[in-house]
N, C-alpha and C positions, 0 to 999 in steps of 0.2 A: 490700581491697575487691574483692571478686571476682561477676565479672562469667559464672557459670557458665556456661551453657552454650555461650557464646561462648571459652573457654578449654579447658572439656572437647573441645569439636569440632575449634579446630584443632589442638588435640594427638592428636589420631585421625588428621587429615590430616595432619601432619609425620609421626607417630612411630609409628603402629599400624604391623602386618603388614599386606600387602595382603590385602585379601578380611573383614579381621580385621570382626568387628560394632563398633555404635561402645559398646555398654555394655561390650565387655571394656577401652574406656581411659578408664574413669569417674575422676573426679580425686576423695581425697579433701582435701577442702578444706586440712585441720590441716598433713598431709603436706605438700601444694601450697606454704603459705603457708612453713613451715619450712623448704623447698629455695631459697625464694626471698629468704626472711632471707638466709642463709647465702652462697647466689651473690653478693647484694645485698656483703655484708659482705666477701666474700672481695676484691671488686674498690673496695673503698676504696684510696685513694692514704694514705700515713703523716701520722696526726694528725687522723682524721677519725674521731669514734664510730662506732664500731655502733650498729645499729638492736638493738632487744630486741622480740619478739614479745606484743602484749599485746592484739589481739583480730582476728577474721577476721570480717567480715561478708561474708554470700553471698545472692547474690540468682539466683532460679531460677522457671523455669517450671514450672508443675502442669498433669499430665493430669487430664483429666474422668474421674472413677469412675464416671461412665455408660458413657462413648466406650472408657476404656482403663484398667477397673479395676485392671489385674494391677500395669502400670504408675505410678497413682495411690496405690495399695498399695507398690510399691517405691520411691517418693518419698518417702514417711514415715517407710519405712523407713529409709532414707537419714538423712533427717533426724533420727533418733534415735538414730542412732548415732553421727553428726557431733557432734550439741551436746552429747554425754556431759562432752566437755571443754566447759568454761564458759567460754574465749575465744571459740568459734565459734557464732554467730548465722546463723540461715539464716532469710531470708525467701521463702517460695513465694507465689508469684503465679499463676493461674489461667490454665490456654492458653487462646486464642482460637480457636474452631471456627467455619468456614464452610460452611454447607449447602447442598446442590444444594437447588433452587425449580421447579415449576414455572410455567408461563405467567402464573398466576395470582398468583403469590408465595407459594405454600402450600410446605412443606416436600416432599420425597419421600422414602419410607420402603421401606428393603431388605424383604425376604422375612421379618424378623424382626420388621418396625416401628419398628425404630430409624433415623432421620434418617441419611440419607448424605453424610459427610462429604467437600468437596470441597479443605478445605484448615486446616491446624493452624500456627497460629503464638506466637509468645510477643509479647504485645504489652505494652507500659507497664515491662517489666523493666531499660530501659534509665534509662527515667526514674529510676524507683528509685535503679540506681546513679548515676546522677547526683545525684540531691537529699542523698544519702546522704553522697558523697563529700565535699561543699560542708560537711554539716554537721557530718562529722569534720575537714573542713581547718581550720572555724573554730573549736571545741572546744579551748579555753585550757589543758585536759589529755592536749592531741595533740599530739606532737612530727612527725610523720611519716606520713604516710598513702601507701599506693601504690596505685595502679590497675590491678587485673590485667584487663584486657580490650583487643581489639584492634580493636575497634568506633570508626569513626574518629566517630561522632557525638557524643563523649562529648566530644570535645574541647571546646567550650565550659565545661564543667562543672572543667577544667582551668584555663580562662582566666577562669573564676570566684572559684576556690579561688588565683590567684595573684595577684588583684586583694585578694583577704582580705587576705592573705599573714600569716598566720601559724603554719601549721604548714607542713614541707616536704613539698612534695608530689612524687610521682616514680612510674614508670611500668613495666611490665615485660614481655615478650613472649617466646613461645614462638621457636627458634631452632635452624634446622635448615640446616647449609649444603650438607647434600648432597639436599636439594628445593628447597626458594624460600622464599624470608626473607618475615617481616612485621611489620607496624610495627605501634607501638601509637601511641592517639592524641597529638596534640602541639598544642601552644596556638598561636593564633594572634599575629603580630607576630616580633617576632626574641627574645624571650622563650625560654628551653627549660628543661627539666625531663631531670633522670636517668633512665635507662629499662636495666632489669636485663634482659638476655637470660637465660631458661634454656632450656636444654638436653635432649638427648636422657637423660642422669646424671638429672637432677633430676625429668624424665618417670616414667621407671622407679621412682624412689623417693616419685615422688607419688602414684599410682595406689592406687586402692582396688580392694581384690581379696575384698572382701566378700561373701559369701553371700545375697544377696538375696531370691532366689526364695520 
């Protein structure tokens, strides 16, 4: 369950070059999820399954094809080249735009006509991975579910899915010890879940280096 663009971003902040733009450390999902199997499996103690990869769900912000066609257009693209493989499911949600007003409440319009935008944000994405998470935790054909995001909000949705309690649930975060560590969310009570750190290795080998434009 991946929580894009909260994943994508702070693996820009740990792991990019400086100055680097943040679409050169675009995450592709498939990749992401399979370093994190692997990490996941590598640090089992003797006598504990593997995990087996058997779906990625992603949930992501969409630009407006009005606001930021080129953009809007590279999202889809994105996305059709993510879900070629049939484990990965990508849900886009629509940004939210906030427009300059004036006195009146009326919009104001640049030199071109178009509504000046005063602020873009991804809103209800989180919900998503929330409701989402709860309904693969409870899904009687789920062994394991993990939550790639570092969004401490979601935690709830943790203390949900352990309240079900029937698939295991567990957690994973970007991990960089020569910048500053970050945590992923954690359930409330004295209650805990696993939590996979990957690394700068798994960075490198998640990365989509896809042709977009």
């Amino acid at each position: 369950m991946i929580d894009y663009q909260n994943i994508h971003l702070t693996a820009h902040d740990l792991f990019a070059a400086p100055g680097a733009q943040r679409h050169t450390s675009l995450i592709h999902p498939l990749h992401f999820a399979t370093q994190l199997v692997a990490a996941r499996n590598a640090g089992l103690k003797e006598g504990f399954a593997p995990a087996v990869l058997s779906r990625v769900r992603v949930f992501r912000g969409l630009p407006s094809e009005e606001h930021d066609p080129d953009q809007y257009r590279r999202n889809l693209a994105q996305r059709a080249e993510w879900t070629r493989d049939q484990r990965v499911d990508v849900h886009l949600r629509p940004l939210t735009y906030r427009y300059e007003r004036d006195a009146t409440g009326r919009h104001l319009l640049d030199v071109h006509g178009r509504r000046q935008i005063v602020e873009v944000r991804e809103k209800g994405v989180d919900v998503l991975v929330a409701l989402a998470f709860v309904r693969e935790a409870a899904d009687p054909d789920v062994d394991l579910v993990i939550l790639a995001s570092h969004d401490t909000d979601l935690a709830p949705a943790l203390d949900e899915a352990l309240r079900i309690d029937r698939a295991k649930v567990e957690t994973c975060s970007w991990w960089n010890p020569d910048r500053y560590r970050t945590g992923a969310p954690r359930p409330s009570g004295e209650r805990r879940v696993w939590n996979t750190r990957v690394r700068q290795t798994e960075f490198d080998r998640a990365q989509d280096r896809g042709d977009y434009s």
